[in-house]
Backbone and ligand atoms as CSV (ligand in chain L), in Angstrom:
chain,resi,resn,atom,element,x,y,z
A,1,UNK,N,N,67.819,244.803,247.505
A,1,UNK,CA,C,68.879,243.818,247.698
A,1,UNK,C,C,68.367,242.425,247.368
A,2,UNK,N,N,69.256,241.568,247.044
A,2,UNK,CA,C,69.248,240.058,246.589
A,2,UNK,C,C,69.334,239.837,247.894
A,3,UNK,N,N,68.167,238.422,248.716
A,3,UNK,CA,C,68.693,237.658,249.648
A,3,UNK,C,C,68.709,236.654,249.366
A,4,UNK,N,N,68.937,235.222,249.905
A,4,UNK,CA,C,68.738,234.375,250.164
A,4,UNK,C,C,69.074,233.589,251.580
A,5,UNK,N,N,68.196,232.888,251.967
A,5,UNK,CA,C,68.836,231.947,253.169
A,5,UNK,C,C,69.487,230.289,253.031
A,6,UNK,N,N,70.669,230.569,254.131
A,6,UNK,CA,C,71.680,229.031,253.528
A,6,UNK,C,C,72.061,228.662,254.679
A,7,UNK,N,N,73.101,227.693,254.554
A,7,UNK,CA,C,73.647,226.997,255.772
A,7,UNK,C,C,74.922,227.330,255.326
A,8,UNK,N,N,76.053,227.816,255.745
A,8,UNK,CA,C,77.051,228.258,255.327
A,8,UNK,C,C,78.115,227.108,255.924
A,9,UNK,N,N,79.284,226.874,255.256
A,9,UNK,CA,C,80.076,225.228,255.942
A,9,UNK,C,C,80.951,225.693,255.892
A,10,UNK,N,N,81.047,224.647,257.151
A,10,UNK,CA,C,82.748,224.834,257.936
A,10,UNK,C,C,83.952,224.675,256.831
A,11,UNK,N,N,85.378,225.334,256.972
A,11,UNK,CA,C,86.412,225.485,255.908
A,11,UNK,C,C,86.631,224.416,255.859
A,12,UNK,N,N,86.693,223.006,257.161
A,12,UNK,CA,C,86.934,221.187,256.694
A,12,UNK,C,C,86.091,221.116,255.544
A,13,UNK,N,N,85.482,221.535,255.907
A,13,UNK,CA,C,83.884,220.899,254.686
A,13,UNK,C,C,84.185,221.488,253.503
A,14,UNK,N,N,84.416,222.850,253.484
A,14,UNK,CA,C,84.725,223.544,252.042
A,14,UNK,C,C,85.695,222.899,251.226
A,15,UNK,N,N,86.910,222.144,252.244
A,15,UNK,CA,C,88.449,222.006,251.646
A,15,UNK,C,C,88.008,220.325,251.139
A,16,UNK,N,N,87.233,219.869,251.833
A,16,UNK,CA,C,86.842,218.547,251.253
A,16,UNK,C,C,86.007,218.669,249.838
A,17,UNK,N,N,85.190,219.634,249.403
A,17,UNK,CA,C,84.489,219.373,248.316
A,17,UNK,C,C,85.381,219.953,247.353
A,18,UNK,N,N,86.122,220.911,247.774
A,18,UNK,CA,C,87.369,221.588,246.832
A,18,UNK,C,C,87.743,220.443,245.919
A,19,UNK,N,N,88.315,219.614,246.841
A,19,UNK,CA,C,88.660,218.219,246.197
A,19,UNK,C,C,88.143,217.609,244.892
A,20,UNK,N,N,86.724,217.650,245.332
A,20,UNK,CA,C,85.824,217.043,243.837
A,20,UNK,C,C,85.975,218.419,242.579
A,21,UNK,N,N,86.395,219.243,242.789
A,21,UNK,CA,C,86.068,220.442,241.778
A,21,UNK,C,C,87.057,220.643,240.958
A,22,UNK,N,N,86.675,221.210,240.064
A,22,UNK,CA,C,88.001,221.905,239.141
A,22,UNK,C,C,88.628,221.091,238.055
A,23,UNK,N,N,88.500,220.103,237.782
A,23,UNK,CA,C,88.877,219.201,236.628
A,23,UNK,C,C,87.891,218.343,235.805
A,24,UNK,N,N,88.243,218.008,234.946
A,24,UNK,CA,C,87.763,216.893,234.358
A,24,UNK,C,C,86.504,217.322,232.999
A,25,UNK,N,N,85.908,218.788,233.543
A,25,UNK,CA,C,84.902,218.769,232.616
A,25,UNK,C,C,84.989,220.388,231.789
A,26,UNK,N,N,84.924,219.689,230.683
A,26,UNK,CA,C,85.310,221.188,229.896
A,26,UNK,C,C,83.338,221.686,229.866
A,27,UNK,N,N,83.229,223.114,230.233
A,27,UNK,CA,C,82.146,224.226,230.205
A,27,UNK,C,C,82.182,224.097,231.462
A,28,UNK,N,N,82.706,223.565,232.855
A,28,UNK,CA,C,82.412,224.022,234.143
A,28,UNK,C,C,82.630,225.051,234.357
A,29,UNK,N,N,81.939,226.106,234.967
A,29,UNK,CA,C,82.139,227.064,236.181
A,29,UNK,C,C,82.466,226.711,237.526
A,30,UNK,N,N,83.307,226.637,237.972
A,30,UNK,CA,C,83.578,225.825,239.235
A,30,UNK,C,C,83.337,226.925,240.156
A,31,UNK,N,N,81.995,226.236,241.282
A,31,UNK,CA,C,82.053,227.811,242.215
A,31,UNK,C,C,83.489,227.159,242.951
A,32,UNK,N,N,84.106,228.796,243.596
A,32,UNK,CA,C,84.626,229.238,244.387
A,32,UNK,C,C,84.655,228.453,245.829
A,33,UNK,N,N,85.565,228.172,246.501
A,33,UNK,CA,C,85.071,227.233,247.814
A,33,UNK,C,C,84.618,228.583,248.795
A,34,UNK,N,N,84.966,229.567,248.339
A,34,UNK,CA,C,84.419,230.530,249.357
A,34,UNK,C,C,82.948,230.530,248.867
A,35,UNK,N,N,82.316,230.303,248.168
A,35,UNK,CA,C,81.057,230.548,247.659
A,35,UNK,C,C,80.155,229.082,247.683
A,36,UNK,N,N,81.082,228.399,248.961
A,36,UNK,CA,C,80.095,227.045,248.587
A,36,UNK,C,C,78.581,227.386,249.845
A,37,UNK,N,N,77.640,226.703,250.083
A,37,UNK,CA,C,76.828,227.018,251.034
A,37,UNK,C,C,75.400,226.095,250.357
A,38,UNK,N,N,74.534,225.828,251.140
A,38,UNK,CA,C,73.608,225.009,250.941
A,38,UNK,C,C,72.316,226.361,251.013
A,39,UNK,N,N,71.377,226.407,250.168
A,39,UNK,CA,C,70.679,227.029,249.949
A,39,UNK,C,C,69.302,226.426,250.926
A,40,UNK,N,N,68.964,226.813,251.795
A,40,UNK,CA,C,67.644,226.662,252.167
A,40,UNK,C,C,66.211,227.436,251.579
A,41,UNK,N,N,66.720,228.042,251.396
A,41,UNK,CA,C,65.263,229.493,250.697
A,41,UNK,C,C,65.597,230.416,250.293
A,42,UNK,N,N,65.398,230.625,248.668
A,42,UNK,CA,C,65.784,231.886,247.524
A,42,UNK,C,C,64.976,232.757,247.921
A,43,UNK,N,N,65.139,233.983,248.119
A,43,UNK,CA,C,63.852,234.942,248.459
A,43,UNK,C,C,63.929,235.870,247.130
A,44,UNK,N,N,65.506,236.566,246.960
A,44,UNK,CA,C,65.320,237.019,245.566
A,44,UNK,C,C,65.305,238.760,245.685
A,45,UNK,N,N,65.067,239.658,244.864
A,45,UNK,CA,C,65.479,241.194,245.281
A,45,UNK,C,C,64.200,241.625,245.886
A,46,UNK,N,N,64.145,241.883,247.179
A,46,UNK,CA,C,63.305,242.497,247.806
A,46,UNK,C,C,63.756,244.444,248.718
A,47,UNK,N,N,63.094,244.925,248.950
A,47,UNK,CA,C,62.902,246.217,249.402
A,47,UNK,C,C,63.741,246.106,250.788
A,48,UNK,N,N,64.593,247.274,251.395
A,48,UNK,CA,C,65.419,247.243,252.855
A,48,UNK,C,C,64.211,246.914,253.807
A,49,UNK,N,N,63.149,247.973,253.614
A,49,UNK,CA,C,62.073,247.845,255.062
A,49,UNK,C,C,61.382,246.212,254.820
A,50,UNK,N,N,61.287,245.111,253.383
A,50,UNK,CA,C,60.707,243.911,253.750
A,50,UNK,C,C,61.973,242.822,254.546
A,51,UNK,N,N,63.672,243.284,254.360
A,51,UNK,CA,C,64.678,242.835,254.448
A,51,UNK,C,C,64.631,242.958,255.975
A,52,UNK,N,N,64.510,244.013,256.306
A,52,UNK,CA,C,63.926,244.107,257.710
A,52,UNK,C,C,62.764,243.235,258.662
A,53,UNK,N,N,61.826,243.068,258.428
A,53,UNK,CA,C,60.663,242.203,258.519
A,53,UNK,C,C,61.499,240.955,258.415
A,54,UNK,N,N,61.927,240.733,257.027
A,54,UNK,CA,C,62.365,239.137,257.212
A,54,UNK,C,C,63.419,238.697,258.633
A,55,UNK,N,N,64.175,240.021,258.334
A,55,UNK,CA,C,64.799,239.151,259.716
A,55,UNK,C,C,64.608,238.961,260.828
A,56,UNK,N,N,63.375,240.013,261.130
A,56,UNK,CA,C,63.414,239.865,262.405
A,56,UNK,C,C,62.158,238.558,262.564
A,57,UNK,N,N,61.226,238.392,261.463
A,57,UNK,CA,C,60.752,237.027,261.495
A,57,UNK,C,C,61.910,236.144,261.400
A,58,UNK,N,N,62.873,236.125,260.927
A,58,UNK,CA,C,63.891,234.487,261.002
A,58,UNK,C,C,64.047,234.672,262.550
A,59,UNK,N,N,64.344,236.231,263.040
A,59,UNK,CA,C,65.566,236.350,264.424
A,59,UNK,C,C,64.274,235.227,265.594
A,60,UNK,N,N,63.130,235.075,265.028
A,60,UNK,CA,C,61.865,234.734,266.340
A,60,UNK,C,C,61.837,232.794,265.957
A,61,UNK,N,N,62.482,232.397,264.783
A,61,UNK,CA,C,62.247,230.940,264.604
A,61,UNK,C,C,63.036,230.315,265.934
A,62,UNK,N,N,62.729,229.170,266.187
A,62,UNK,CA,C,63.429,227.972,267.005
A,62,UNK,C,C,63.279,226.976,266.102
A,63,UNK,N,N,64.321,226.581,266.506
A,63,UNK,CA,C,64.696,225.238,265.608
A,63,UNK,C,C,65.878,224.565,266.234
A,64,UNK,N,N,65.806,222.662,266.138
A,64,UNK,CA,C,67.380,222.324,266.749
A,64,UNK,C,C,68.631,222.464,265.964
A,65,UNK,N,N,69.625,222.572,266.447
A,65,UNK,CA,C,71.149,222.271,265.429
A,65,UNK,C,C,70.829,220.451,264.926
A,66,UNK,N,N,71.471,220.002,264.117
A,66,UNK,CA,C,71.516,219.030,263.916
A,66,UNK,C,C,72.947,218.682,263.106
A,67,UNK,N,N,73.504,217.209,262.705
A,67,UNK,CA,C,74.555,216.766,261.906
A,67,UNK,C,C,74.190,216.818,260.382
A,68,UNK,N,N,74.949,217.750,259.989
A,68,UNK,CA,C,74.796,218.032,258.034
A,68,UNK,C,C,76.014,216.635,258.005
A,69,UNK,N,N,75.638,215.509,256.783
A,69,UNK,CA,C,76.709,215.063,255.871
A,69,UNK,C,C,76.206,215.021,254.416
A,70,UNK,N,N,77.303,215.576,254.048
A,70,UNK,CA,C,77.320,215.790,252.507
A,70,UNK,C,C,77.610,214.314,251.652
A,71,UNK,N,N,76.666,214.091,250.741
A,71,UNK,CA,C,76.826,212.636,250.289
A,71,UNK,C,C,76.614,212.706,248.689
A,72,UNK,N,N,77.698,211.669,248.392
A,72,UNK,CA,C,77.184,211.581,246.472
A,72,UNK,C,C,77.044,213.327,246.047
A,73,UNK,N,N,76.863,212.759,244.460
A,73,UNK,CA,C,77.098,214.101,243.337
A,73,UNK,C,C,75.943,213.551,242.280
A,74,UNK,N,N,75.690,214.802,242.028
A,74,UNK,CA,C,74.487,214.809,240.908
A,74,UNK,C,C,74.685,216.092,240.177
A,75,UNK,N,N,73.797,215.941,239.199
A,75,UNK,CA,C,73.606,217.298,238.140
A,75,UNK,C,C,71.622,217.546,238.407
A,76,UNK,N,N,71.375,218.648,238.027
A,76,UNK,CA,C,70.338,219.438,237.719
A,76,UNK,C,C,70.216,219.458,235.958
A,77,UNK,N,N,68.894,219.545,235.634
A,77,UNK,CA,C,69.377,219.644,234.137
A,77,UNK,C,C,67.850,220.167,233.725
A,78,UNK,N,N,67.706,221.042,232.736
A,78,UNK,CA,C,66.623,222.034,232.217
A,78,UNK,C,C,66.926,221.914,230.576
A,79,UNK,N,N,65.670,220.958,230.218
A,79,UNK,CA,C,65.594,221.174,228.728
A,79,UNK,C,C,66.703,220.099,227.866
A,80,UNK,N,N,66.456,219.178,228.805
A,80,UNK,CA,C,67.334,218.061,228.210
A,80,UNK,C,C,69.050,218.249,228.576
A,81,UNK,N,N,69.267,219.299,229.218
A,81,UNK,CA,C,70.817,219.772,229.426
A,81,UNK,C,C,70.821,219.952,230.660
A,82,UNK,N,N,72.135,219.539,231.520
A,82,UNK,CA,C,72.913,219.586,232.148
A,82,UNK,C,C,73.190,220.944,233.084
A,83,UNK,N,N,72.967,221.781,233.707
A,83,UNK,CA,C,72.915,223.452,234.202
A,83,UNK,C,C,73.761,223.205,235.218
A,84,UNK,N,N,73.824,222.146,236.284
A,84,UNK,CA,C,74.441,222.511,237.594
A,84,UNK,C,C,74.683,221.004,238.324
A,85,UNK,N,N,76.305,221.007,238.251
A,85,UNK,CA,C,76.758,219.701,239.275
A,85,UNK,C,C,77.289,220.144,240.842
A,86,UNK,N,N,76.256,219.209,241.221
A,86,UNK,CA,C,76.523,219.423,242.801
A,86,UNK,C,C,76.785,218.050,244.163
A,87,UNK,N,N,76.747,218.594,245.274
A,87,UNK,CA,C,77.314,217.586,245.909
A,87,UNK,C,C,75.887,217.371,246.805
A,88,UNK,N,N,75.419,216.164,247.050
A,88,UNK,CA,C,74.331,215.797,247.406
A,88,UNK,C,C,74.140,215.939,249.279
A,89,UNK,N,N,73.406,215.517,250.076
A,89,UNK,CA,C,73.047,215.705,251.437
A,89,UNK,C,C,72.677,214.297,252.021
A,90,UNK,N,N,72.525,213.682,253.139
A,90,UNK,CA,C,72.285,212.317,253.460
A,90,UNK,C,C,71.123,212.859,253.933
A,91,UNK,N,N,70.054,211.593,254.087
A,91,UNK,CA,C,68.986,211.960,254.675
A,91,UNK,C,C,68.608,212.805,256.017
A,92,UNK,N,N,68.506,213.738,256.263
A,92,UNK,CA,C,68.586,214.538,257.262
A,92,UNK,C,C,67.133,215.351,257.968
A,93,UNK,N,N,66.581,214.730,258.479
A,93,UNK,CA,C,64.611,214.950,258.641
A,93,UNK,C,C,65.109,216.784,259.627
A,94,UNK,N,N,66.301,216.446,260.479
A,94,UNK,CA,C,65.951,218.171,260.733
A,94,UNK,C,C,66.416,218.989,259.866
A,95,UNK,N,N,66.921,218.908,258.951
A,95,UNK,CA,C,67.253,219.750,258.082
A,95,UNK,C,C,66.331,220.185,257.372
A,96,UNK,N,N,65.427,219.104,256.676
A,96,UNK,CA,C,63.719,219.084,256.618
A,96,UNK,C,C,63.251,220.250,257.185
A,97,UNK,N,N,63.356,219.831,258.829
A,97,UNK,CA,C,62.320,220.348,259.323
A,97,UNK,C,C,62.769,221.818,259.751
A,98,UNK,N,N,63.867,222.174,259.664
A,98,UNK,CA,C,64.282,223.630,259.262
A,98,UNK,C,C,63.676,224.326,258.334
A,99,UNK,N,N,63.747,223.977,256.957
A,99,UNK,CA,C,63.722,224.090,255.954
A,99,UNK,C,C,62.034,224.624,255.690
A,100,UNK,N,N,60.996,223.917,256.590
A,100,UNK,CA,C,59.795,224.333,256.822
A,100,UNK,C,C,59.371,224.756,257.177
A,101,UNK,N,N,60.237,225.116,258.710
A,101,UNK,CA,C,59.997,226.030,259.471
A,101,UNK,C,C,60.646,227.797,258.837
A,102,UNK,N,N,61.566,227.975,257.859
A,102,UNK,CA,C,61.913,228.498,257.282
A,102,UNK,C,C,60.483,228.943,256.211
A,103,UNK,N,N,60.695,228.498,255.692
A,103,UNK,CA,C,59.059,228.418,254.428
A,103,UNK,C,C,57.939,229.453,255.446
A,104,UNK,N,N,57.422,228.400,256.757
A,104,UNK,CA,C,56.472,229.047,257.403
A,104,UNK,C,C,56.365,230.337,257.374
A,105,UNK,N,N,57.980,230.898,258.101
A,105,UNK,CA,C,58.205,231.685,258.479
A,105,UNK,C,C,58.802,233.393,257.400
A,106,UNK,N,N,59.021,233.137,256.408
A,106,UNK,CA,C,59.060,233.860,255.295
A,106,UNK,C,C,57.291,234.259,254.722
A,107,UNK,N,N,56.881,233.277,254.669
A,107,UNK,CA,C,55.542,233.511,254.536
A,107,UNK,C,C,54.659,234.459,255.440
A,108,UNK,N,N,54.626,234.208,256.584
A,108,UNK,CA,C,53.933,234.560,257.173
A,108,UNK,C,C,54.458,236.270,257.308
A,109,UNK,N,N,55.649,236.428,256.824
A,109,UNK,CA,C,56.291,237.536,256.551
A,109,UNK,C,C,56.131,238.436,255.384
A,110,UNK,N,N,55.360,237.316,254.958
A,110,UNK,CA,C,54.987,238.203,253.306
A,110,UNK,C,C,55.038,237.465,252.291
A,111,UNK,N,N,56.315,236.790,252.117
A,111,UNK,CA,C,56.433,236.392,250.973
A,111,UNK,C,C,55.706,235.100,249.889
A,112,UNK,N,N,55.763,235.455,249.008
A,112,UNK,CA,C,55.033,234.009,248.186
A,112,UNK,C,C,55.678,233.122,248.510
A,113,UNK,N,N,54.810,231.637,248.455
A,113,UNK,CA,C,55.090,230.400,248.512
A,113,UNK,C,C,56.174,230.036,247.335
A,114,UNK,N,N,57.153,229.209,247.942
A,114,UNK,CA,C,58.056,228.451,247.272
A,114,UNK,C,C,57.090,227.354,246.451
A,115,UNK,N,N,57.422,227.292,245.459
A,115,UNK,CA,C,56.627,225.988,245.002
A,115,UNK,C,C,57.334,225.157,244.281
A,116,UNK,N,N,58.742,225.203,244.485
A,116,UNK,CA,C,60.205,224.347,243.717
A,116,UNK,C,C,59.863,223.486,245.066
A,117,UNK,N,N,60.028,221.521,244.851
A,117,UNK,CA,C,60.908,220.641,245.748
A,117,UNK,C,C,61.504,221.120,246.325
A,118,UNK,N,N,62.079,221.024,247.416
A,118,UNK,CA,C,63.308,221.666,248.623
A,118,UNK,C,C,64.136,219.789,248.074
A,119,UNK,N,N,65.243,220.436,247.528
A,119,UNK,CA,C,66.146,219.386,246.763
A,119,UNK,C,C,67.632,219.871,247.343
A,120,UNK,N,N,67.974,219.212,248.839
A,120,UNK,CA,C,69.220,219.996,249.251
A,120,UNK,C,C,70.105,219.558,248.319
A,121,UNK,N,N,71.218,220.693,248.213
A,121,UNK,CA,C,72.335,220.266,247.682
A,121,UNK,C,C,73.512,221.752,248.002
A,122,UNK,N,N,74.468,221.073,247.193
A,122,UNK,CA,C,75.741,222.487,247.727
A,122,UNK,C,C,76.279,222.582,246.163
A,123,UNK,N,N,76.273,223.742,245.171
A,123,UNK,CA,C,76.559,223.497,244.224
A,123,UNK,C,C,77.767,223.238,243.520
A,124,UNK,N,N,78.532,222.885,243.115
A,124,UNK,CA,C,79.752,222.812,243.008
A,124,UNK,C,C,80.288,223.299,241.625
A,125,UNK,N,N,79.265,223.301,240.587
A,125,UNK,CA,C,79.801,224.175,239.389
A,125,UNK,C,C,78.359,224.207,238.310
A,126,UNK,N,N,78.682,225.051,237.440
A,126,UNK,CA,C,77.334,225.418,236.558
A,126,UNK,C,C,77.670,225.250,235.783
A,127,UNK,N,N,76.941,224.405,234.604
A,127,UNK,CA,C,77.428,223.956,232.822
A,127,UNK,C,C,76.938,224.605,231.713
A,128,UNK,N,N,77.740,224.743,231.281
A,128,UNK,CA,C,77.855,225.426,229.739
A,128,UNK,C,C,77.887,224.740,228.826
A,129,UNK,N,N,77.373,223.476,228.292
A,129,UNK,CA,C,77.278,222.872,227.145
A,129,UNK,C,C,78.301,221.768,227.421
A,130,UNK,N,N,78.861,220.947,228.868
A,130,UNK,CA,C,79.631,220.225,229.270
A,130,UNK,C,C,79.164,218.930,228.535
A,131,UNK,N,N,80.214,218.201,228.293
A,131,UNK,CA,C,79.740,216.788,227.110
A,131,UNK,C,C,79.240,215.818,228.535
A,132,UNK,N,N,78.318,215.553,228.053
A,132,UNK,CA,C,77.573,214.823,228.977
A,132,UNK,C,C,78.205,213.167,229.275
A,133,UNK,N,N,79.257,212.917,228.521
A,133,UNK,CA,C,80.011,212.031,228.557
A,133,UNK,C,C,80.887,212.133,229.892
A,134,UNK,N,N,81.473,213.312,229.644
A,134,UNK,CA,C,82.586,213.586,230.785
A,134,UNK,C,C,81.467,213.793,232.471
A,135,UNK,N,N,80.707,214.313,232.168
A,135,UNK,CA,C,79.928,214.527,233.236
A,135,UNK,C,C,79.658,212.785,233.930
A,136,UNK,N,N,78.942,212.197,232.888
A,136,UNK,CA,C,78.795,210.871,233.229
A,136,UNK,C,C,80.211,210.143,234.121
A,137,UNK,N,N,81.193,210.548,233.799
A,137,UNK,CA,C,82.251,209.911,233.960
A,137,UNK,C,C,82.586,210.723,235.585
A,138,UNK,N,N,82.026,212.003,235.398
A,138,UNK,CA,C,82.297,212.389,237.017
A,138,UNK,C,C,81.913,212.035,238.012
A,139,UNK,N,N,80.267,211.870,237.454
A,139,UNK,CA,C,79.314,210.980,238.690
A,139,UNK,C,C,80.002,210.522,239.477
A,140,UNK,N,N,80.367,209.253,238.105
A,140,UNK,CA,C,80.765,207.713,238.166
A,140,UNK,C,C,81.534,207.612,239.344
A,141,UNK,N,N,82.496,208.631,238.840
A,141,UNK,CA,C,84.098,208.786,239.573
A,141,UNK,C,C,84.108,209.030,240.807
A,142,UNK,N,N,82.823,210.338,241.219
A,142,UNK,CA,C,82.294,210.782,242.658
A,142,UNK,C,C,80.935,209.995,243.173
A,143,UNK,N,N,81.084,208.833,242.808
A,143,UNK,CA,C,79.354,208.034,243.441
A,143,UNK,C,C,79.871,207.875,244.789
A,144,UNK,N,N,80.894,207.439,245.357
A,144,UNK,CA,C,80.945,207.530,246.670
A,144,UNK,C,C,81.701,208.039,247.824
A,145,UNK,N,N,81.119,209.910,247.470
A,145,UNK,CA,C,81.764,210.466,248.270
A,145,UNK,C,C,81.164,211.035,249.181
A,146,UNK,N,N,81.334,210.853,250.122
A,146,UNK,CA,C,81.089,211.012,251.872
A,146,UNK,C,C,81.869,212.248,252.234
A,147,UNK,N,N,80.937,213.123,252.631
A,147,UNK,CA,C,82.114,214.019,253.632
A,147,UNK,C,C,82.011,213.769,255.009
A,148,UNK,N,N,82.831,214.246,255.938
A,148,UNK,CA,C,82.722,214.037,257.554
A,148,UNK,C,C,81.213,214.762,258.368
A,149,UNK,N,N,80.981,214.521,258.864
A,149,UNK,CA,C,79.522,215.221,259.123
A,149,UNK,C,C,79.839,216.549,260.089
A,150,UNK,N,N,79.497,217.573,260.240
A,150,UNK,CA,C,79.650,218.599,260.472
A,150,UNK,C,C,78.426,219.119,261.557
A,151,UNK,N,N,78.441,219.800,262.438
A,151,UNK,CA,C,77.223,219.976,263.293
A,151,UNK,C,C,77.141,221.492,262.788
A,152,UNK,N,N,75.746,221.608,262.479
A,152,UNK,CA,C,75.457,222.690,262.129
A,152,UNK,C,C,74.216,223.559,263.198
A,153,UNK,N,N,74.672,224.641,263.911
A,153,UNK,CA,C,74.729,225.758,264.905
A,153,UNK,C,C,73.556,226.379,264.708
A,154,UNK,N,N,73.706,227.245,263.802
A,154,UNK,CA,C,72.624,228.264,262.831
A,154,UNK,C,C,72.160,228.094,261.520
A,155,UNK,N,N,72.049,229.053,261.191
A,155,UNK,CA,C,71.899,229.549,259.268
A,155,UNK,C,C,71.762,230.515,259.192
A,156,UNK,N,N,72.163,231.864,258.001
A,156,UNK,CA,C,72.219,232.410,257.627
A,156,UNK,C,C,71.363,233.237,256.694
A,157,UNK,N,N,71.538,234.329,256.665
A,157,UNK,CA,C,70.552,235.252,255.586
A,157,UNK,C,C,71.999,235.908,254.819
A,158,UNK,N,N,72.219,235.266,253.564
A,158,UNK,CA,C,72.863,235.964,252.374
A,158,UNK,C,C,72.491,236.949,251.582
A,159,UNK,N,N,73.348,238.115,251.428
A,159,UNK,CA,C,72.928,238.916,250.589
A,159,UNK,C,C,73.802,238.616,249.158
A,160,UNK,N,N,73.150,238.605,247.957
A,160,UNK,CA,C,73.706,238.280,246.563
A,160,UNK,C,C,73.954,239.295,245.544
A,161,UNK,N,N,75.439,239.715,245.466
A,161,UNK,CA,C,75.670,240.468,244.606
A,161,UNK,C,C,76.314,239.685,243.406
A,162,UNK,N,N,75.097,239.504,242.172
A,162,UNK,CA,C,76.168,238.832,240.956
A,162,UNK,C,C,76.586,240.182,240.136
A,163,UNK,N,N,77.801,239.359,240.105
A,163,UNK,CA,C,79.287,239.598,239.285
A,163,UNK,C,C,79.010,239.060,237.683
A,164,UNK,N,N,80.199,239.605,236.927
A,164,UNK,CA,C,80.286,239.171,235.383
A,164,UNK,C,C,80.772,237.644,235.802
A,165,UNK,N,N,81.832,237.685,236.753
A,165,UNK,CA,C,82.369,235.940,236.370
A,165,UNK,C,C,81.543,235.463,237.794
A,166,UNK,N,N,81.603,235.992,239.116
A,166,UNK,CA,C,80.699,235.050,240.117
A,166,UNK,C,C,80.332,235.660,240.834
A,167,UNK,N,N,79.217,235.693,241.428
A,167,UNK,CA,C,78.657,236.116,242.689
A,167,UNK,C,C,79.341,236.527,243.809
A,168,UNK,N,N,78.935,237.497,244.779
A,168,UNK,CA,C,79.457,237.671,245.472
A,168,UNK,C,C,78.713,237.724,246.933
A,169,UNK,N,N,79.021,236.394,247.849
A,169,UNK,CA,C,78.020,236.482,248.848
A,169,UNK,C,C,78.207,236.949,249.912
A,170,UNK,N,N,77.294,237.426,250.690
A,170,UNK,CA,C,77.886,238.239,251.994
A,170,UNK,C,C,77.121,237.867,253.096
A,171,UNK,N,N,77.395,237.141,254.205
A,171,UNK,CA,C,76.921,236.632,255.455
A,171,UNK,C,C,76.880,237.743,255.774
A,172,UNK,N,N,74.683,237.978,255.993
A,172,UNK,CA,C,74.243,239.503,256.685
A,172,UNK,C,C,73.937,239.481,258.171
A,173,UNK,N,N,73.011,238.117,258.352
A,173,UNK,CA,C,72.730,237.778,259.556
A,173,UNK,C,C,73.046,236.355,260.096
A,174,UNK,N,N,73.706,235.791,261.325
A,174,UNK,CA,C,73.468,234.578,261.300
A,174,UNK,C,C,72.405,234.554,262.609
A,175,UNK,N,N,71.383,232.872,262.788
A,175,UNK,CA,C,70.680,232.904,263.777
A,175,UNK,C,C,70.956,231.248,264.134
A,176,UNK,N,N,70.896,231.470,265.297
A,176,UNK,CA,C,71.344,230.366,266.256
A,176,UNK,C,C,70.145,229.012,266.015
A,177,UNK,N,N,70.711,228.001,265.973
A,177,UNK,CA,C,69.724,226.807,266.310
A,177,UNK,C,C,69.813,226.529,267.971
A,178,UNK,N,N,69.197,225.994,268.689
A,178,UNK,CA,C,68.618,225.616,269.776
A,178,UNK,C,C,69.508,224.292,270.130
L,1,3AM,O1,O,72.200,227.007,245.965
L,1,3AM,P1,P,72.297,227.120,244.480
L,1,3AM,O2,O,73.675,227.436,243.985
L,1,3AM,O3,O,71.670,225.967,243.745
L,1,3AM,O4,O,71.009,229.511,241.752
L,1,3AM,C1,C,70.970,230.321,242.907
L,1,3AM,C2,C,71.697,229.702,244.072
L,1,3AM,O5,O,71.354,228.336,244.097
L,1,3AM,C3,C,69.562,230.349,243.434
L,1,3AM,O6,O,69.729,230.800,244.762
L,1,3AM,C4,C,70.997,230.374,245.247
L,1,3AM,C5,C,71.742,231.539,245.819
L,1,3AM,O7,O,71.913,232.541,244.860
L,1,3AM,N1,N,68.677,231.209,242.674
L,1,3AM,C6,C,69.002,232.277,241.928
L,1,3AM,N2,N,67.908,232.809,241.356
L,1,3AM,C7,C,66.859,232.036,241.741
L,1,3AM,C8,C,65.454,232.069,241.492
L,1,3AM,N3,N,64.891,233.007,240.725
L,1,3AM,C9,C,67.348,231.012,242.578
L,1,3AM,N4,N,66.563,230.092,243.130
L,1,3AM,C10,C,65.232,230.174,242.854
L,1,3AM,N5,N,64.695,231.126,242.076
């Protein structure tokens, strides 16, 4: 199975970024608002009995809840191009410090070290050769968007089934913050 671990957001939160999506740029893939979620740690196709292990290492983390706000829009870009516009995060040190305690804790479970930046974000669509003009112009358009801040409880272990047109994610486990 495909996992990954995320922070999965409230439907206010989903229906607010809805907002920014879906227009303006020809090659978007616009994810799905059911498919929005903040990625904390890709783990990737692993075995049922290590799927096992992992969780019950996440089920033993502590960690506090803290306030997620979603801030500003950016792109990702590989090879001089454009791959993925998303909606950015405000400075948030426990989210951080989730995020490490997460790392620790996968590790010590087995898995290899992450060695990507931890660069939060929530993705909002994937590019296909989008004119970097129009993109520019989306930024522009979304430089100052704020969502309401949201208190976030737990996080999640996703399981990832991709599809021809999108993924399909499935909340396997959730675990409580403190
Ligand atoms: O949170 P986002 O949408 O940026 O792109 C995948 C998605 O990221 C990413 O994991 C998230 C949930 O599927 N992903 C997919 N394959 C990956 C890989 N090999 C990956 N992240 C890191 N390494």
């Amino acid at each position: 199975m495909r996992l990954f671990v995320a922070l999965d957001l409230p439907f206010a939160l989903r229906q607010q970024l809805a907002l920014l999506a879906g227009r303006g740029i020809p090659g978007a893939r616009w994810v799905p608002a059911e498919n929005y979620h903040l990625t904390l740690r890709f783990i990737g196709e692993i075995q049922a009995w290590q799927a096992e292990e992992i969780d019950h290492a996440l089920a033993g983390l502590r960690a506090p809840g803290f306030a997620l706000t979603l801030a500003g829009v950016g792109t990702f870009s590989k090879g001089g191009r454009s791959t993925q516009l998303w909606a950015g995060v405000e400075r948030c040190p426990p989210l951080d410090h989730l995020r490490a305690k997460i790392e620790t804790t996968l590790q010590r479970a087995g898995l290899p070290p992450e060695r990507r930046r931890f660069a939060p974000h929530v993705t909002l669509a994937r590019l296909d050769n989008a004119p970097e003009a129009k993109l520019a112009a989306f930024l522009q358009g979304h430089n100052l968007f704020r969502a309401d801040p949201v208190p976030v409880a737990h996080f999640t272990l996703f399981s990832s089934l991709l599809g021809k047109e999108q993924a399909v994610y499935t909340p396997e486990v959730e675990y409580a913050l403190g």
